[in-house]
TORKEMI-598794 format. One record per residue (C-alpha): y, x, z; residue in one letter; residue number from 1. Coordinates in Angstrom, 2 decimals, padded with zeros to 5 digits. Layout:
N
+---------+---------+---------+----+-----+
:      c2 :      c1 :      c3 : aa :   i :
+---------+---------+---------+----+-----+
:       Y :       X :       Z :  A : NUM :
...
+---------+---------+---------+----+-----+
# end
This chain:
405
+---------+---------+---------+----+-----+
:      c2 :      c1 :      c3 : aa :   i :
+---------+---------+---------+----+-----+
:  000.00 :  000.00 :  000.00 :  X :   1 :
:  003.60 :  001.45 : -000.89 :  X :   2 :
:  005.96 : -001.95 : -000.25 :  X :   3 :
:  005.23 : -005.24 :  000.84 :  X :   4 :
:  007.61 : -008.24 :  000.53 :  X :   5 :
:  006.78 : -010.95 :  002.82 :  X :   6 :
:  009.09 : -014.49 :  002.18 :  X :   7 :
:  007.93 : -018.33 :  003.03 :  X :   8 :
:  009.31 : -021.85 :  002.73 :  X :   9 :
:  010.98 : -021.86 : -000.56 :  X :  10 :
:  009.92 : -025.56 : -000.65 :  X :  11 :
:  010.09 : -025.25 : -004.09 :  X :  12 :
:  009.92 : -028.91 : -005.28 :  X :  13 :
:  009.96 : -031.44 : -008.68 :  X :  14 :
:  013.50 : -031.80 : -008.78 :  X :  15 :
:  013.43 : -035.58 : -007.17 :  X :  16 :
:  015.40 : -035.87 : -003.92 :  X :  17 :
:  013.46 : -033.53 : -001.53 :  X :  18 :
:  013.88 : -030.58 : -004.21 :  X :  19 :
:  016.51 : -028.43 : -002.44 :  X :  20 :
:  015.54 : -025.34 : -004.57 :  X :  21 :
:  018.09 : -023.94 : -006.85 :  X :  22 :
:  017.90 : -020.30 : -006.23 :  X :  23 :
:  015.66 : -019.75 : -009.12 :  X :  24 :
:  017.85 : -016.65 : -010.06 :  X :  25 :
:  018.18 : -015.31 : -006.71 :  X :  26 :
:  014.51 : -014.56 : -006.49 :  X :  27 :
:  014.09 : -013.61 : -009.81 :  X :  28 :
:  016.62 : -011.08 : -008.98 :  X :  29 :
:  015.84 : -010.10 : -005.79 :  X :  30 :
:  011.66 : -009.35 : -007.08 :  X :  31 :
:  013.34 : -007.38 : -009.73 :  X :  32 :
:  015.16 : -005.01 : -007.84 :  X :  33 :
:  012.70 : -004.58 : -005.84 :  X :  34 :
:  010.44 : -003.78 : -008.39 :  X :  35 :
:  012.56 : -001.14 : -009.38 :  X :  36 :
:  012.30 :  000.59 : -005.63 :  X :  37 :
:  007.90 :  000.25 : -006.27 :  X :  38 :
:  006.61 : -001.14 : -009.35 :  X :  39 :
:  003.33 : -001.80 : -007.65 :  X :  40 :
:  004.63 : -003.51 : -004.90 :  X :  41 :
:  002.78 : -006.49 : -003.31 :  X :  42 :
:  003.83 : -010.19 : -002.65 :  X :  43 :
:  002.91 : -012.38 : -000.08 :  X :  44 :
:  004.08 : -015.73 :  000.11 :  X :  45 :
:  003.75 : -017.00 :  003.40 :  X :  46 :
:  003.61 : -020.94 :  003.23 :  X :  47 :
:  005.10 : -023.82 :  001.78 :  X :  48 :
:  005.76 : -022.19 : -001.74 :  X :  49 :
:  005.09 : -025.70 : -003.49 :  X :  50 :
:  006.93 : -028.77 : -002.00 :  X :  51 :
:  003.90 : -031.39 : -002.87 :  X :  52 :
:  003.78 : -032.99 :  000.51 :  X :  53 :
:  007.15 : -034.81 : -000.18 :  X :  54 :
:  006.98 : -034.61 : -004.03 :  X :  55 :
:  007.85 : -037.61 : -006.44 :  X :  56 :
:  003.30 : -037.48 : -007.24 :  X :  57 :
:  003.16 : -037.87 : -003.05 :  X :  58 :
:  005.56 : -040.80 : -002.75 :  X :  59 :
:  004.13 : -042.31 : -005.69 :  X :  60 :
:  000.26 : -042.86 : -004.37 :  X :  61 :
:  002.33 : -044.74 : -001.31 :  X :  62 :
:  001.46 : -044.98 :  002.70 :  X :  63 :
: -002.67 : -044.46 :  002.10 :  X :  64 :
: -004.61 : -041.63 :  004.65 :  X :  65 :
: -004.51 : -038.23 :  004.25 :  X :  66 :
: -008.48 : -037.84 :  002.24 :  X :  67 :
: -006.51 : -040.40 : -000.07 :  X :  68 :
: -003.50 : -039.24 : -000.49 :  X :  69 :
: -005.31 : -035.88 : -001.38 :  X :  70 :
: -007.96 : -036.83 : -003.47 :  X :  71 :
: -005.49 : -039.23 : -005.54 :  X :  72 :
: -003.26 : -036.32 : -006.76 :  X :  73 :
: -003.53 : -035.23 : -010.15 :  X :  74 :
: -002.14 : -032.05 : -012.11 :  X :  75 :
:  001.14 : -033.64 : -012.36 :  X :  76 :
:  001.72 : -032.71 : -008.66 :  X :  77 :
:  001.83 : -028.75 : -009.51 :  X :  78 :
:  002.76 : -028.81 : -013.00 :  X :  79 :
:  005.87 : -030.97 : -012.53 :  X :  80 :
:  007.11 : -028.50 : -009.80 :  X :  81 :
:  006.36 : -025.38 : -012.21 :  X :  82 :
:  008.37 : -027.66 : -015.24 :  X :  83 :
:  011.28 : -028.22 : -012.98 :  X :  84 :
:  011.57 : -024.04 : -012.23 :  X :  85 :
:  009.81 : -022.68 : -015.63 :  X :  86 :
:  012.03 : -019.77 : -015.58 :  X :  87 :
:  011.04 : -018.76 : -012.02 :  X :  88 :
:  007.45 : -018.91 : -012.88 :  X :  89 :
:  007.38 : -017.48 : -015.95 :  X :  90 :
:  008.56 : -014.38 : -013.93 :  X :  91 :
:  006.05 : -014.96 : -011.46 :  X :  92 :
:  003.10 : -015.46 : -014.32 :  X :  93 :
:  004.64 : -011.88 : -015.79 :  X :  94 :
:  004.81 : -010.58 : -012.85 :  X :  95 :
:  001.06 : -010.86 : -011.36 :  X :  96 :
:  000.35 : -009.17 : -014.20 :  X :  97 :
:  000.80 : -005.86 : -012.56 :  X :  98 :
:  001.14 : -006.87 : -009.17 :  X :  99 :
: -000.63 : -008.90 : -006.32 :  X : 100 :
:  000.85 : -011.89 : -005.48 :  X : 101 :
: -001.03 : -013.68 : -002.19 :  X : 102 :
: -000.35 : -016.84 : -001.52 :  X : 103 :
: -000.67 : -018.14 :  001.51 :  X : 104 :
: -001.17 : -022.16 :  002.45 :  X : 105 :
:  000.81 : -023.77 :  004.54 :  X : 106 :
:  002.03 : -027.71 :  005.50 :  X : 107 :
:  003.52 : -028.99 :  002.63 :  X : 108 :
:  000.68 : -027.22 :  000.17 :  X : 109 :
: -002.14 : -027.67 :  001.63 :  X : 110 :
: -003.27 : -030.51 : -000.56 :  X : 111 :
: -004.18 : -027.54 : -002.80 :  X : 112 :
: -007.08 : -027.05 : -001.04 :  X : 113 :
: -008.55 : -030.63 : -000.64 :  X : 114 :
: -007.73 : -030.97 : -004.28 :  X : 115 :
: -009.70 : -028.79 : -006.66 :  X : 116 :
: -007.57 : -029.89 : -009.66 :  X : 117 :
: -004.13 : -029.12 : -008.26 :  X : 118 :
: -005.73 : -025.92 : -006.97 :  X : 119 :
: -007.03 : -025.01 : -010.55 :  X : 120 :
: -003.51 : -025.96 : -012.15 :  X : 121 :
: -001.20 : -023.56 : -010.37 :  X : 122 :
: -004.76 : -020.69 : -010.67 :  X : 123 :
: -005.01 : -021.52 : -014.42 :  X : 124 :
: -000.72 : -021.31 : -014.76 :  X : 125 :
: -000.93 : -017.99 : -013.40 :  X : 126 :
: -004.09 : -016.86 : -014.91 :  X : 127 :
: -004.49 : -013.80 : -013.06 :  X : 128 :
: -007.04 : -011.92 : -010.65 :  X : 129 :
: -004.27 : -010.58 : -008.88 :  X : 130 :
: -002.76 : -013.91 : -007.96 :  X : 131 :
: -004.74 : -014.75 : -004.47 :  X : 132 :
: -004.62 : -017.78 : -002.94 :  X : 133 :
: -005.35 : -017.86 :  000.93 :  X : 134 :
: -005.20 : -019.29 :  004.22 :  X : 135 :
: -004.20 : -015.79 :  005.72 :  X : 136 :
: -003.46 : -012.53 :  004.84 :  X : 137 :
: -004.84 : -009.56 :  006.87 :  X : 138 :
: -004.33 : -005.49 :  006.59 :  X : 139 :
: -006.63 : -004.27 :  008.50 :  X : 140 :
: -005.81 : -000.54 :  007.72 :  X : 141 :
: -002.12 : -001.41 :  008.37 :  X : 142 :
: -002.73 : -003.87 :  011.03 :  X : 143 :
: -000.68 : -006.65 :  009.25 :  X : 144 :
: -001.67 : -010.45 :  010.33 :  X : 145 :
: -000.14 : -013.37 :  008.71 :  X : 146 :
: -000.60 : -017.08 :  008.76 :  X : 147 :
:  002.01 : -020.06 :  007.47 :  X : 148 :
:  002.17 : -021.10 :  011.33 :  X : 149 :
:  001.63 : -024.54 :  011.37 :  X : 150 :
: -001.81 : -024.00 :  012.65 :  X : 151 :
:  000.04 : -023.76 :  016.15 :  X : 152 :
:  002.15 : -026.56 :  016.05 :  X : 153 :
:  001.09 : -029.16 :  017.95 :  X : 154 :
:  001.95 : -032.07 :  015.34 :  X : 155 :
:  000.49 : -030.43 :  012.45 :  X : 156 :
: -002.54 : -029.02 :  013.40 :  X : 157 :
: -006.10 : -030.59 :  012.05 :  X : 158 :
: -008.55 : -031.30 :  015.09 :  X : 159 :
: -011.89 : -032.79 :  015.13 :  X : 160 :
: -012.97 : -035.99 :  016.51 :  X : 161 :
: -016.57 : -036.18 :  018.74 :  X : 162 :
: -018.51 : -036.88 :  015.57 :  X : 163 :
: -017.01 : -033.65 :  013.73 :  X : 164 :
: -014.76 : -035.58 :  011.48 :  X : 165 :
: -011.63 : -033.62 :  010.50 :  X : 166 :
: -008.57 : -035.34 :  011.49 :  X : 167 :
: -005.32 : -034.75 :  009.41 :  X : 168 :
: -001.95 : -033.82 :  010.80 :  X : 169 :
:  000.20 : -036.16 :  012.41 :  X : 170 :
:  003.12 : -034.78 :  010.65 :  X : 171 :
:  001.68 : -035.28 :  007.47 :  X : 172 :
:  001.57 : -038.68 :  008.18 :  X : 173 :
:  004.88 : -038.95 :  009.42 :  X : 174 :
:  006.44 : -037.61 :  007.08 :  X : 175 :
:  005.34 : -039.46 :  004.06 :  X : 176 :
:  005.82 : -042.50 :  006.35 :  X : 177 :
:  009.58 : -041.73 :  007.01 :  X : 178 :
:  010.05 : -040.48 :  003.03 :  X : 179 :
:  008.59 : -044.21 :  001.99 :  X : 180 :
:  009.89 : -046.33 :  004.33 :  X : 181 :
:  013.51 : -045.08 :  005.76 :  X : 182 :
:  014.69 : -042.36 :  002.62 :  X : 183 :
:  015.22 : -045.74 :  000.49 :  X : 184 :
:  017.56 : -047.04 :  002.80 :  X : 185 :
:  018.84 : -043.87 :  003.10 :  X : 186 :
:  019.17 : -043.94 : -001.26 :  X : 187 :
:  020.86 : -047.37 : -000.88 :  X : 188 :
:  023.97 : -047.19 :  000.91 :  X : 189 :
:  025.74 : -045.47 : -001.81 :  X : 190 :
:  026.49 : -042.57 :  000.08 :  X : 191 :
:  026.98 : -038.98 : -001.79 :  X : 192 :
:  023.58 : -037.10 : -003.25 :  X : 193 :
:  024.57 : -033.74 : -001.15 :  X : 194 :
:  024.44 : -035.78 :  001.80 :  X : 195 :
:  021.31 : -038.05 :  000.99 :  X : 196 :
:  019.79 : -034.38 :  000.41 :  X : 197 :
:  020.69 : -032.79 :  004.06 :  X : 198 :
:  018.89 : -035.73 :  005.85 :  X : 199 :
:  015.62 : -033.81 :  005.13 :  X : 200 :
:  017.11 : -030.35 :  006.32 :  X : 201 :
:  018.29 : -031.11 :  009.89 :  X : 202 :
:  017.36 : -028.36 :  012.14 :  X : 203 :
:  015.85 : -029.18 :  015.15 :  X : 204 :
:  014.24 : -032.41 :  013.48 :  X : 205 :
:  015.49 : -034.38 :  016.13 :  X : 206 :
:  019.01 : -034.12 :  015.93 :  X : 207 :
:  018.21 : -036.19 :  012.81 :  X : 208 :
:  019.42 : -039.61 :  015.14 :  X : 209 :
:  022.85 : -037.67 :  016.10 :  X : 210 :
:  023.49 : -036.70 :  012.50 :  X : 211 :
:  022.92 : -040.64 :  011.02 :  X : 212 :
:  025.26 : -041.60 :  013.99 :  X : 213 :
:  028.05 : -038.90 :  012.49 :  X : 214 :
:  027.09 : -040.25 :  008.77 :  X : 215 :
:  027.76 : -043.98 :  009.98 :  X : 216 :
:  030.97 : -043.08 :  011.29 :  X : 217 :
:  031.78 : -040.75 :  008.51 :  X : 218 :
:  031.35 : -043.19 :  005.98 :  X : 219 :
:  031.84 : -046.27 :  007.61 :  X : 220 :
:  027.70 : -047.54 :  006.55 :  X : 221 :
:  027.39 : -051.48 :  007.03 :  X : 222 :
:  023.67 : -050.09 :  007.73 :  X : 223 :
:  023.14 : -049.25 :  011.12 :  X : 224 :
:  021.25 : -046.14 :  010.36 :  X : 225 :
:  019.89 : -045.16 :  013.59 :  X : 226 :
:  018.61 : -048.41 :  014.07 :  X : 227 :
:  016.58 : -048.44 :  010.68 :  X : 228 :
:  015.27 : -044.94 :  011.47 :  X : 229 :
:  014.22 : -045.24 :  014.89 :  X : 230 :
:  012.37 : -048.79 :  013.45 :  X : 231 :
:  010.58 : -047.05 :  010.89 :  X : 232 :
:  010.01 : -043.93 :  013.15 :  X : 233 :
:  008.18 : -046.32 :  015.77 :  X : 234 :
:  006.12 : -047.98 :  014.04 :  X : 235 :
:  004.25 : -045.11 :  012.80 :  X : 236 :
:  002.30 : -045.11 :  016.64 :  X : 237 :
:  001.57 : -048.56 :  015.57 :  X : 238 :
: -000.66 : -047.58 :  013.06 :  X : 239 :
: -004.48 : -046.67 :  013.06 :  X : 240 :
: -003.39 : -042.85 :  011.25 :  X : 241 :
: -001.60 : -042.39 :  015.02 :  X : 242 :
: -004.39 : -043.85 :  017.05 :  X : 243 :
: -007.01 : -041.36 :  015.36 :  X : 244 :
: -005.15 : -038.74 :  015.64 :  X : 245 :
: -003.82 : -039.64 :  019.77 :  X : 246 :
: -007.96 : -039.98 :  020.67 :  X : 247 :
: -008.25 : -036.92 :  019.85 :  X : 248 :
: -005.08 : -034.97 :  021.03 :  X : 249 :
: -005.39 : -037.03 :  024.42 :  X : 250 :
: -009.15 : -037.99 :  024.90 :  X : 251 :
: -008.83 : -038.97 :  028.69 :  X : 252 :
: -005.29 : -040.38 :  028.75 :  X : 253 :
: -005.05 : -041.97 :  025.40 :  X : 254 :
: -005.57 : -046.18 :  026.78 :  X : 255 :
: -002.03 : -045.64 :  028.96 :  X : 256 :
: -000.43 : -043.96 :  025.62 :  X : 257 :
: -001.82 : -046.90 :  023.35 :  X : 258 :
: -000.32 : -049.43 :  025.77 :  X : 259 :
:  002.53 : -047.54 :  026.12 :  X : 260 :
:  003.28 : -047.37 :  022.53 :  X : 261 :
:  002.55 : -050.94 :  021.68 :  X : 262 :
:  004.79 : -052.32 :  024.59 :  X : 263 :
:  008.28 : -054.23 :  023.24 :  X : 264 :
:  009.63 : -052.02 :  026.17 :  X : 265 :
:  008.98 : -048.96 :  024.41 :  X : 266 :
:  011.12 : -049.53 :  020.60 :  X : 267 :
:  014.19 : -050.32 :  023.29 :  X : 268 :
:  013.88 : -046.86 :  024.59 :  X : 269 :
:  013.10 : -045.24 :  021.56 :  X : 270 :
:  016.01 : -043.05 :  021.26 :  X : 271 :
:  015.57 : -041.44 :  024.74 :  X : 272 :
:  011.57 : -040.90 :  023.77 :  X : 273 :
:  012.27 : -039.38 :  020.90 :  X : 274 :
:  014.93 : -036.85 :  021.43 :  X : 275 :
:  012.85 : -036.19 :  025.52 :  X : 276 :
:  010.63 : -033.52 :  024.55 :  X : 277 :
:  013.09 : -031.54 :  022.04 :  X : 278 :
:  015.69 : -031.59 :  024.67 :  X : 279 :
:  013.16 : -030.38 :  027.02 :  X : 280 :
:  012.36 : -027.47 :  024.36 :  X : 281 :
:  016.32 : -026.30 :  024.24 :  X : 282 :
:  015.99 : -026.53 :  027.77 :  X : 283 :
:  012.92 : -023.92 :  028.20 :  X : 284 :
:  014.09 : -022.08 :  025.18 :  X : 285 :
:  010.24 : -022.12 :  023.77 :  X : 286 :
:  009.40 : -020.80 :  020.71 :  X : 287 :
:  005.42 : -021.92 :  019.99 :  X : 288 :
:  005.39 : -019.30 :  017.39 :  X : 289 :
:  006.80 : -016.00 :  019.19 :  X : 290 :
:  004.64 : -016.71 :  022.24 :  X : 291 :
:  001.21 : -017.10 :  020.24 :  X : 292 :
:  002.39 : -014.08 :  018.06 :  X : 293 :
:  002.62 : -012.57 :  021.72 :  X : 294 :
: -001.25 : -013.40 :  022.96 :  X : 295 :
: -002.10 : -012.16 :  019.68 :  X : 296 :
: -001.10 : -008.66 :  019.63 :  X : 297 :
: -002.08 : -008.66 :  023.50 :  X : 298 :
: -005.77 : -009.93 :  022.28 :  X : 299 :
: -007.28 : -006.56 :  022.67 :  X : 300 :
: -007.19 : -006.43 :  026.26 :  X : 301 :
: -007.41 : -010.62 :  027.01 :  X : 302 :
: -010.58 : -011.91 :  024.91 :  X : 303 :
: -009.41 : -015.24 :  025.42 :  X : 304 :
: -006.08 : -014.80 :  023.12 :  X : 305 :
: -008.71 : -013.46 :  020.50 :  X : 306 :
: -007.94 : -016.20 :  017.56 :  X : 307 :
: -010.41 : -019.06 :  017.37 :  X : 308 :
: -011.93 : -021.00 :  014.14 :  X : 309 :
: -010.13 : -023.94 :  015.82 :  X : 310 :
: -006.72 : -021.79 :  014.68 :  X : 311 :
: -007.69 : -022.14 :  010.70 :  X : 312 :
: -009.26 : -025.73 :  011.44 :  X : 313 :
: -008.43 : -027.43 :  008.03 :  X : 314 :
: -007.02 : -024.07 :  006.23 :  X : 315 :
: -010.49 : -022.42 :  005.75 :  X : 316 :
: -014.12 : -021.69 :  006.92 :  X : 317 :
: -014.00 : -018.70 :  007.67 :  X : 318 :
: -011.50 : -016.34 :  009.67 :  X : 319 :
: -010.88 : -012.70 :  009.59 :  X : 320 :
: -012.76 : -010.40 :  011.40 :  X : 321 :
: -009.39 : -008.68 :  013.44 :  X : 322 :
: -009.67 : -005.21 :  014.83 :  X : 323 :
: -007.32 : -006.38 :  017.69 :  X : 324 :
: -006.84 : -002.62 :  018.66 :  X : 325 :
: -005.30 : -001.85 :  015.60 :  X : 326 :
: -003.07 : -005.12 :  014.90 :  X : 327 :
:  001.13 : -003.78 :  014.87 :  X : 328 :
:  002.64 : -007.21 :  013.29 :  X : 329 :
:  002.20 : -010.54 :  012.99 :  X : 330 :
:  004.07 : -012.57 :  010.57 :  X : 331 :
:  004.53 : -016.38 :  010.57 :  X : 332 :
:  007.15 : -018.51 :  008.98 :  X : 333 :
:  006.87 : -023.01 :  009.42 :  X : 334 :
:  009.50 : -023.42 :  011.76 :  X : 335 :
:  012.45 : -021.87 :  009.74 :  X : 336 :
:  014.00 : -019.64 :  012.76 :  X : 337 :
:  013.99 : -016.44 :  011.21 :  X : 338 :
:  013.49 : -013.41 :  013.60 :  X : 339 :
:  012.21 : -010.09 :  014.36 :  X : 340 :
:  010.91 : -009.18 :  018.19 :  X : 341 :
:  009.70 : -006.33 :  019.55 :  X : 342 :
:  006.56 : -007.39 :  021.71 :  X : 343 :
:  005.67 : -004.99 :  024.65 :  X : 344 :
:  002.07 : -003.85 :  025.45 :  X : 345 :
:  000.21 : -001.78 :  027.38 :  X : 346 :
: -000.02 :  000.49 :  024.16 :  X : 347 :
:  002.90 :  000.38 :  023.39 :  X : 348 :
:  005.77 : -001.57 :  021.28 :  X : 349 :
:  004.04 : -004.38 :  018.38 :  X : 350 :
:  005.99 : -007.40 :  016.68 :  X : 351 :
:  006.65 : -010.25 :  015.72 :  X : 352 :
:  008.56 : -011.02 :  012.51 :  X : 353 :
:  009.29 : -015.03 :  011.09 :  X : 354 :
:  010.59 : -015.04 :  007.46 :  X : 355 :
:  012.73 : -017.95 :  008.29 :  X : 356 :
:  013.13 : -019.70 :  005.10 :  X : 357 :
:  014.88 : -020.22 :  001.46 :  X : 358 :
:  016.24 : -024.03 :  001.75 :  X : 359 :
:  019.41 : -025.22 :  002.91 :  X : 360 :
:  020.30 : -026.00 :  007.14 :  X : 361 :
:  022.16 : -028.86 :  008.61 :  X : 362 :
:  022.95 : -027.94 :  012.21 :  X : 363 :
:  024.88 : -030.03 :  014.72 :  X : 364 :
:  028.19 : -028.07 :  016.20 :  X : 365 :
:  030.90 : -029.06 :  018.42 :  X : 366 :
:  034.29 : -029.72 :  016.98 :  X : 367 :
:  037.70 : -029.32 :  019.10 :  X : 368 :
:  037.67 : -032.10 :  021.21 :  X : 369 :
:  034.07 : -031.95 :  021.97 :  X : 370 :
:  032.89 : -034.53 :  019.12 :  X : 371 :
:  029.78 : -033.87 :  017.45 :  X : 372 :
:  030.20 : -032.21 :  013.64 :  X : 373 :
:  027.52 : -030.89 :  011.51 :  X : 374 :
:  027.83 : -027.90 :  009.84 :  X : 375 :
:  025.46 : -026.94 :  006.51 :  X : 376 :
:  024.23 : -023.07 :  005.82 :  X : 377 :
:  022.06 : -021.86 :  003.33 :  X : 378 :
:  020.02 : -018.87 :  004.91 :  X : 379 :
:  017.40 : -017.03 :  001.99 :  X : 380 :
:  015.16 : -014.82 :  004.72 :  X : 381 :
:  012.78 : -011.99 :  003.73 :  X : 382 :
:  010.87 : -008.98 :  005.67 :  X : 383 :
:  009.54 : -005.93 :  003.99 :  X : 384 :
:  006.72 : -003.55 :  005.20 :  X : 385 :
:  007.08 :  000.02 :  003.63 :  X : 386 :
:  004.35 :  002.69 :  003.85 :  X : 387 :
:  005.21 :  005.92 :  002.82 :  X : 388 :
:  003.15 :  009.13 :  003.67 :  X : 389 :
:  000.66 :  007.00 :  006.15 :  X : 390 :
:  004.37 :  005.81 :  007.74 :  X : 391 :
:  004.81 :  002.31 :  008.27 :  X : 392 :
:  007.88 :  000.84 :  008.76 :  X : 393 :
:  009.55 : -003.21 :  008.98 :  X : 394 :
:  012.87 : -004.98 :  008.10 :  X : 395 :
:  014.25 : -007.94 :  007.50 :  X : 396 :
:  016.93 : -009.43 :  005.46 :  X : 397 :
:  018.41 : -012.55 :  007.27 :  X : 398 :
:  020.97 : -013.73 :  004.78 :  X : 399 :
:  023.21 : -016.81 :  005.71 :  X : 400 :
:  025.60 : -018.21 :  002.89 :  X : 401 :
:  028.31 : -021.29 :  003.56 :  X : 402 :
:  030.52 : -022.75 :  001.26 :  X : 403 :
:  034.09 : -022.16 :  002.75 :  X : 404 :
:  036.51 : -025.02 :  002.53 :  X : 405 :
+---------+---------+---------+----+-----+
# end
């Protein structure tokens, strides 16, 4: 290995309303140049490449469960996305010509791999041996580990049920319940495209209710927004996708959550359950993905950190055989908080490093007399791992871009 670029959620879509990709030239650009530091360099795409999960082909097959929704997908899913960017790809297809592109699956790909056709279109597009498609990438010589991440969120992890039956993501679910059921009123209010787009890129997720409250009073909406969202949001534990997936999450306490969730009480306190446990998160300051990265590199002297098959449940069935001794980094990217940590053990420094993402942020901000504002960044994150003369070293690029008023 001479240089390795390691980027994730591009969420590279069809160009329908959850597209936010238009950086087509930036990358381009940015894989040249660095082709021109090491022609042989390597690629590894770290998750959510493809937008399918909320792709026109997605919303089209309607609210069915997740085996359906997979199995119903045709070729249109992938080769629409790879229409809408041609000039991207086309780079891409030239470029695995030479050099290894891995491509790792994460949340809103994954269909890829419960649909042999879609998986097959984007192999066949590329139509090289050095295009790899994966569930992980490990350097064992280098001690490089990296996963998409969502395997350790708690909402989009797959499980198993008693009788060994793989049970899908809630946040699968949830989101192609919110994109058919709320983003049309969303569409029909008549409010501007750039802000029907930043609904889907509010960061933390949750903040989503403060931000429809600022675009109601922005724009003066005859819709009460917050209302409509929170009704469509509730009903998803309602359905029977939420009670599979809550019977197995919660085995022993799942009767007091069905009741719970089924009581008139509960849709008038809505707002307070749903924003609870990501205040409680800013609160505790928790990143999921920093402290499993943490256990991780520790693994070699606590066993029970070692990774699990439970940890690529869904992704793939088989895991990597890590020499935990020899592990320096572990990359992630799913949650879009780009980062690089230094994690202390007994041997010594190892890290952590999050690619962040290539999609546009909506983040809520204070404005002088304490209302709430929301401000919108574009942030295109990457990390590269050099080895030269049996020398490793990291770095990372965390760009952020605004457009100044």
């Amino acid at each position: 290995m001479g240089l390795r670029l390691f980027l994730s959620d591009l969420h590279i879509g069809d160009g329908t309303a959850n597209d936010d990709f238009v950086y087509d030239r930036e990358l381009i650009r940015l894989l040249s140049q660095i082709k021109d530091i090491d022609d042989n360099y390597e690629i590894v795409f770290v998750g959510d490449v493809l937008e399918i999960l909320e792709g026109d082909s997605v919303r089209k097959i309607g609210l069915v469960n997740f085996e359906k929704a997979c199995t119903s997908l045709n070729e249109d899913a992938v080769e629409s996305i790879i229409a809408k960017h041609k000039l991207l790809f086309e780079f891409l297809r030239s470029l695995v010509r030479t050099n290894k592109i891995y491509y790792i699956i994460g949340n809103h790909d994954y269909y890829l791999l419960f649909n042999q056709r879609l998986m097959n279109s984007l192999i066949n597009f590329m139509n090289s041996k050095n295009f790899i498609v994966t569930s992980y990438f490990y350097d064992e010589e280098d001690g490089i580990l990296s996963q998409h991440g969502s395997q350790y969120d708690f909402i989009y992890s797959f499980s198993k049920n008693k009788e060994n039956e793989l049970i899908p993501p809630l946040g699968d679910y949830i989101t192609r319940y919110t994109m058919i059921n709320f983003e049309p009123i969303l569409h029909s209010v008549y409010l501007p495209v750039e802000t029907v787009r930043d609904y889907d890129n509010i960061r933390p997720t949750m903040d989503v209710i403060d931000w429809l409250e600022y675009i109601n009073m922005m724009y003066r909406i005859p819709v009460d927004l917050v209302g409509e969202w929170l009704k469509s949001f509730l009903k998803i534990f309602q359905t029977s996708e939420f009670n599979k997936w809550i019977r197995v999450k919660f085995p022993h306490t799942y009767p007091i959550g069905d009741f719970f969730f089924k009581n008139p009480i509960f849709f008038q306190i809505g707002r307070k359950i749903t924003t609870l446990g990501d205040e409680i998160q800013k609160f505790r300051g928790v990143n999921y993905l920093k402290s499993k990265a943490e256990k991780i590199l520790n693994a070699y002297h606590v066993p029970e950190w070692r990774l699990k098959e439970k940890d690529f449940l869904g992704y793939s069935e088989k895991m990597p055989d890590i020499d935990y001794e020899r592990l320096k980094i572990v990359i992630f990217g799913h949650n879009h908080l780009p980062g690089f940590y230094v994690i202390p053990t007994s041997k010594g420094p190892r890290y952590y490093i999050n690619t962040g993402t290539w999609r546009p942020l909506v983040e809520k901000s204070r404005g002088k007399w304490g209302q709430r504002i929301f401000h919108k960044k574009v942030e295109l994150n990457y990390a590269l791992i050099t080895k030269d003369k049996n020398v490793l070293s990291a770095e990372t690029h965390l760009v952020s871009r605004v457009i100044l008023n």
